[in-house]
C-alpha positions in Angstrom: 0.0 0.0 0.0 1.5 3.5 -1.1 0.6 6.5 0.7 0.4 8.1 -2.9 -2.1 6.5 -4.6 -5.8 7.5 -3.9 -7.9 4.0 -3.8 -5.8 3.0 -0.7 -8.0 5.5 1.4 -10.9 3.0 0.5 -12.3 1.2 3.2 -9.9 2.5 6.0 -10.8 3.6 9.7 -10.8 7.1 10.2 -7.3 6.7 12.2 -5.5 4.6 9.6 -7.3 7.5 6.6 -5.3 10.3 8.8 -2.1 8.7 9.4 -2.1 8.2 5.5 -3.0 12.0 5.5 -0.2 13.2 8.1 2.8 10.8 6.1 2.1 12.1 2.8 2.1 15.8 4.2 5.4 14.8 6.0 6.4 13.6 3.1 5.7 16.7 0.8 7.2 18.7 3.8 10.7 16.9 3.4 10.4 17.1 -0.5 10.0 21.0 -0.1 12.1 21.5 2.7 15.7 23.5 1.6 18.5 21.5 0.6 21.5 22.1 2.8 24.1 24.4 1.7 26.4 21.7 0.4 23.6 21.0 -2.3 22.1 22.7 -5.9 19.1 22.8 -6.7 17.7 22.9 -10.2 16.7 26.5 -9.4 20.4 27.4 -8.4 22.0 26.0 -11.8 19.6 28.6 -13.3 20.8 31.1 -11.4 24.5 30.4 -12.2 23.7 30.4 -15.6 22.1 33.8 -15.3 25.5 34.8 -13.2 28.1 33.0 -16.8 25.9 34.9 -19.2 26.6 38.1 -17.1 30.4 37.6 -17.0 29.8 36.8 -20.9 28.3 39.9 -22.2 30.8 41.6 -20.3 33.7 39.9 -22.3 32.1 39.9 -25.4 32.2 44.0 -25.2 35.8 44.2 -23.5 36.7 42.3 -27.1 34.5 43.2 -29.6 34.1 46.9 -28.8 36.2 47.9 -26.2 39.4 46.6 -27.7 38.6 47.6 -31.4 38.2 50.7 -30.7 41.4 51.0 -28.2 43.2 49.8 -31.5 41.7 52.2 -33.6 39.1 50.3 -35.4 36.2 53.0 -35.8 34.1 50.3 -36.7 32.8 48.2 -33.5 31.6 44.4 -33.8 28.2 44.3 -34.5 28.0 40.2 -33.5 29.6 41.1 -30.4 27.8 44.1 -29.2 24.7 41.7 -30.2 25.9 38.6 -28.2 26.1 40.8 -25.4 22.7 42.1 -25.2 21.3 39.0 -25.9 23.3 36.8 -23.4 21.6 39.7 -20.4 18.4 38.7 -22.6 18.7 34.8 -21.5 20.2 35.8 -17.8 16.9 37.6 -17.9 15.0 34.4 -19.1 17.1 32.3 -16.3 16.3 34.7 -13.6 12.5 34.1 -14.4 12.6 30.5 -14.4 14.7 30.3 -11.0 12.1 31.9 -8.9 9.2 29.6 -10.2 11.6 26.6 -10.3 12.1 27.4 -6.8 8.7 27.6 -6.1 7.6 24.0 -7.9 10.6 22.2 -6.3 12.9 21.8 -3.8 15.1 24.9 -3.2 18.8 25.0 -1.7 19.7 27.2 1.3 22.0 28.6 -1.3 19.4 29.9 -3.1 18.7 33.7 -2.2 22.0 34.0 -1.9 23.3 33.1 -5.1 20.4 35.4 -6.8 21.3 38.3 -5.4 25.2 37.6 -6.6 24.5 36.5 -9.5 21.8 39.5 -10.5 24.7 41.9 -9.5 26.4 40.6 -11.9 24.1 40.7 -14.9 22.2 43.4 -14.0 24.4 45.6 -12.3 28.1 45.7 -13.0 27.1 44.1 -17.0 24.7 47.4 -17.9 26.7 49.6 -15.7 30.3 48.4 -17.7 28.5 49.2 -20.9 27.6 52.9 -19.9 31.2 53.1 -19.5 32.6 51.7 -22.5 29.9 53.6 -24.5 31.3 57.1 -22.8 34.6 55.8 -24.5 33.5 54.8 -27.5 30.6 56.9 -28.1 31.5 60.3 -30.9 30.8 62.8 -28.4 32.9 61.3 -25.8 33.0 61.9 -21.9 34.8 59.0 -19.7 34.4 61.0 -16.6 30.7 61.5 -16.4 29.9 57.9 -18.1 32.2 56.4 -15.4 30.3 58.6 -13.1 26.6 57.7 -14.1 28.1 54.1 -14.2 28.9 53.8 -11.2 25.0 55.5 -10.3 23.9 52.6 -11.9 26.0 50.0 -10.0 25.3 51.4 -6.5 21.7 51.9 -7.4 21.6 47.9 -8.3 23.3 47.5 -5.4 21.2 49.1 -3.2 18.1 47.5 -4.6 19.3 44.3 -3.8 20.2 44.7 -0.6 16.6 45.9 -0.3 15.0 43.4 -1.3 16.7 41.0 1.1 16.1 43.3 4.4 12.8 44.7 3.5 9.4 42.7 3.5 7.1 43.7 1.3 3.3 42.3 0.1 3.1 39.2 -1.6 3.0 39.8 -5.6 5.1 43.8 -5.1 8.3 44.8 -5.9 9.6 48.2 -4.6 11.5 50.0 -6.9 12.0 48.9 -10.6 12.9 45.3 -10.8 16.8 45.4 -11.9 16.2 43.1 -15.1 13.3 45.5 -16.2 15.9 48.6 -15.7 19.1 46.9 -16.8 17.2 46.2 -20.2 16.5 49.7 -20.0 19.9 50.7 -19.9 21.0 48.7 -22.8 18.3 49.8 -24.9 19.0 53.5 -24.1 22.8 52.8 -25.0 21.8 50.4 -28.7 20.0 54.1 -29.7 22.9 56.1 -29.1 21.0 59.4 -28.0 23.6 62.3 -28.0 25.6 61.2 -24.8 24.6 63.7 -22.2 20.7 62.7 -23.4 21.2 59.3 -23.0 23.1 59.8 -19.5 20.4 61.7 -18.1 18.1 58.9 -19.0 19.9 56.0 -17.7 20.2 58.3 -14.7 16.4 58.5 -14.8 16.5 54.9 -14.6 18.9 54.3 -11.8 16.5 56.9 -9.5 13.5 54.2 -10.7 15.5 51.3 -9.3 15.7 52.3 -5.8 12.8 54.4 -5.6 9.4 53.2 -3.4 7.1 53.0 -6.3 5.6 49.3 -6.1 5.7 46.8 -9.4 4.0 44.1 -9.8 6.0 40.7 -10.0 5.6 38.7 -13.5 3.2 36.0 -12.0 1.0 34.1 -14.3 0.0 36.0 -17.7 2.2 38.6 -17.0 5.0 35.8 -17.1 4.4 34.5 -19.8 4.3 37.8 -21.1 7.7 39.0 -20.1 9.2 35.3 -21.6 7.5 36.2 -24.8 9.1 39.8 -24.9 12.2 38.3 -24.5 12.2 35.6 -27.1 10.9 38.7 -29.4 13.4 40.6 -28.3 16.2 37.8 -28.9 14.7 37.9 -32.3 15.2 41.6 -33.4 18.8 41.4 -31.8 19.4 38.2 -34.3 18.4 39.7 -37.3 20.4 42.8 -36.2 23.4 41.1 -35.5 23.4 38.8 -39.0 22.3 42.1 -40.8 19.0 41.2 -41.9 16.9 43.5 -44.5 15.1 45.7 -41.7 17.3 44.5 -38.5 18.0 47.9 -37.8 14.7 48.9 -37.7 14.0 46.3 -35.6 16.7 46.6 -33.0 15.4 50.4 -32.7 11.7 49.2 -32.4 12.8 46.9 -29.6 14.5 49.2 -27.9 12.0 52.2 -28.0 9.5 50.2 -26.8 11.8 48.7 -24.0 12.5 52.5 -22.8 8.4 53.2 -23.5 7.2 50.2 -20.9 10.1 51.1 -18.3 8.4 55.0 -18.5 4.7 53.6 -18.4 5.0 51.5 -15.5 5.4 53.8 -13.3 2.9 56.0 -14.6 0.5 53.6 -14.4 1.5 52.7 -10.9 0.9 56.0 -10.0 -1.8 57.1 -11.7 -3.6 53.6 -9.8 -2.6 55.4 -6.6 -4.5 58.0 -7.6 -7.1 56.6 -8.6 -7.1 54.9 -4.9 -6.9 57.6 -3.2 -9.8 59.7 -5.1 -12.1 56.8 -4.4 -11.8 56.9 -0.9 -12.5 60.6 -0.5 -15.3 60.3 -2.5 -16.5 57.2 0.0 -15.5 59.2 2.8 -17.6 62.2 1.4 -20.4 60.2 1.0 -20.2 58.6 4.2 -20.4 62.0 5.8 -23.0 63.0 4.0 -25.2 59.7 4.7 -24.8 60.7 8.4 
């Protein structure tokens, strides 16, 4: 007799029905439970591989733009610059998975821990080394300030992390933008190269979004499965960009306006539901007082 299988409950005393009951929640408890620290989980290989496609884009800059252009090559890498965004693309797609992975199975004590490292990698020092090395590379040049709004974006990442680890919030709420959301948003600000005190400005924008108290809503459910499609799409446009496709610039531009559009919105539309909150309950109150 199996403590899994439902027909065993058939014709059993009451007792023997809730021991049954108690051993297969024990059991579930155990399968839940966190793996010690000198285990991985399936969620934490994720996470590494969110952390190596960090490390990745990062080296595919130093070599395909960085260096080219150290050497005197006006002409960056396209592929690389490419690679690079889309590797943060799948450390984006990893970093979804590894929550709800966590959530369906068995986590590792390891677990928090090696997210936060590992997002501080791809969303923090990744986005923040590109705002450097496009200050170097970029026409209108400044190393200083780039380095200087660089390092904004690090500590701002930085900050947010920490955050999230110390501060509780609701269930389904982030506070402050999420750092994939506004590392994307960096990248995308640099693949339109606005004139560079523009763009710094905006990725400056961004950084203030990151450790600010506006509440976002966590990708649960449809919105998910909507963030995994708007990566693959995303991965797409970069593709075609990268092999110089009829139209891949066009779409690496679309993708990226509309990355910098939704990172704007969100907030708006956060607020403008606080609002909207906080009208409605005057009005209530209003006509409570007027009832009495």
């Amino acid at each position: 007799m199996t403590v899994t299988d439902p027909e065993t409950l058939v014709g059993l005393s009451e007792e023997e029905e809730t021991g049954l009951h108690r051993r297969r929640w024990a059991r579930d408890r155990e399968l839940r439970a966190p793996r010690s620290p000198q285990h991985l989980s399936t969620a934490d290989f994720l996470t590494l591989g969110n952390a190596v496609c960090g490390f990745m884009a990062i080296y595919s800059i130093t070599t395909g733009v960085l260096m080219p252009h150290l050497m005197g090559d006006a002409m960056p890498n396209r592929h690389s610059a490419a690679t690079a965004v889309t590797l943060l693309l799948i450390g984006s797609m990893c970093d979804l998975f590894d929550g709800l992975v966590a959530r369906k199975l068995r986590s590792s004590a390891l677990g928090a821990e090696l997210d936060n490292l590992a997002d501080l990698i791809s969303f923090g020092i990744a986005p923040a080394y590109f705002v450097a090395v496009w200050g170097i590379v970029s026409p209108d040049s400044n190393q200083q300030l780039s380095a200087f709004i660089a390092v904004t974006v690090l500590l701002a990442v930085v900050l947010r992390l920490a955050r999230f680890s110390a501060v509780k919030m609701r269930p389904g709420i982030f506070q402050g933008m999420p750092c994939p959301m506004g590392a994307m948003t960096v990248i995308a600000i640099v693949l339109l190269e606005p004139p560079l005190m523009l763009g710094l400005l905006m990725i400056l924008g961004v950084a203030y979004l990151m450790v600010s108290r506006i509440e976002y809503p966590k990708p649960q459910g449809l919105l998910a499965t909507a963030t995994l499609c708007w990566i693959v799409v995303s991965i797409g446009c970069l593709a075609a960009w990268a092999a110089g496709l009829p139209g891949g610039d066009t779409l690496m531009h679309i993708g990226a306006i509309a990355q910098i559009t939704l990172a704007a919105m969100a907030p708006l539309l956060v607020i403008r539901r606080k609002v909207g909150q906080k009208v409605g309950d005057v009005r209530a109150r209003r006509a409570e007082s007027r009832g009495c």
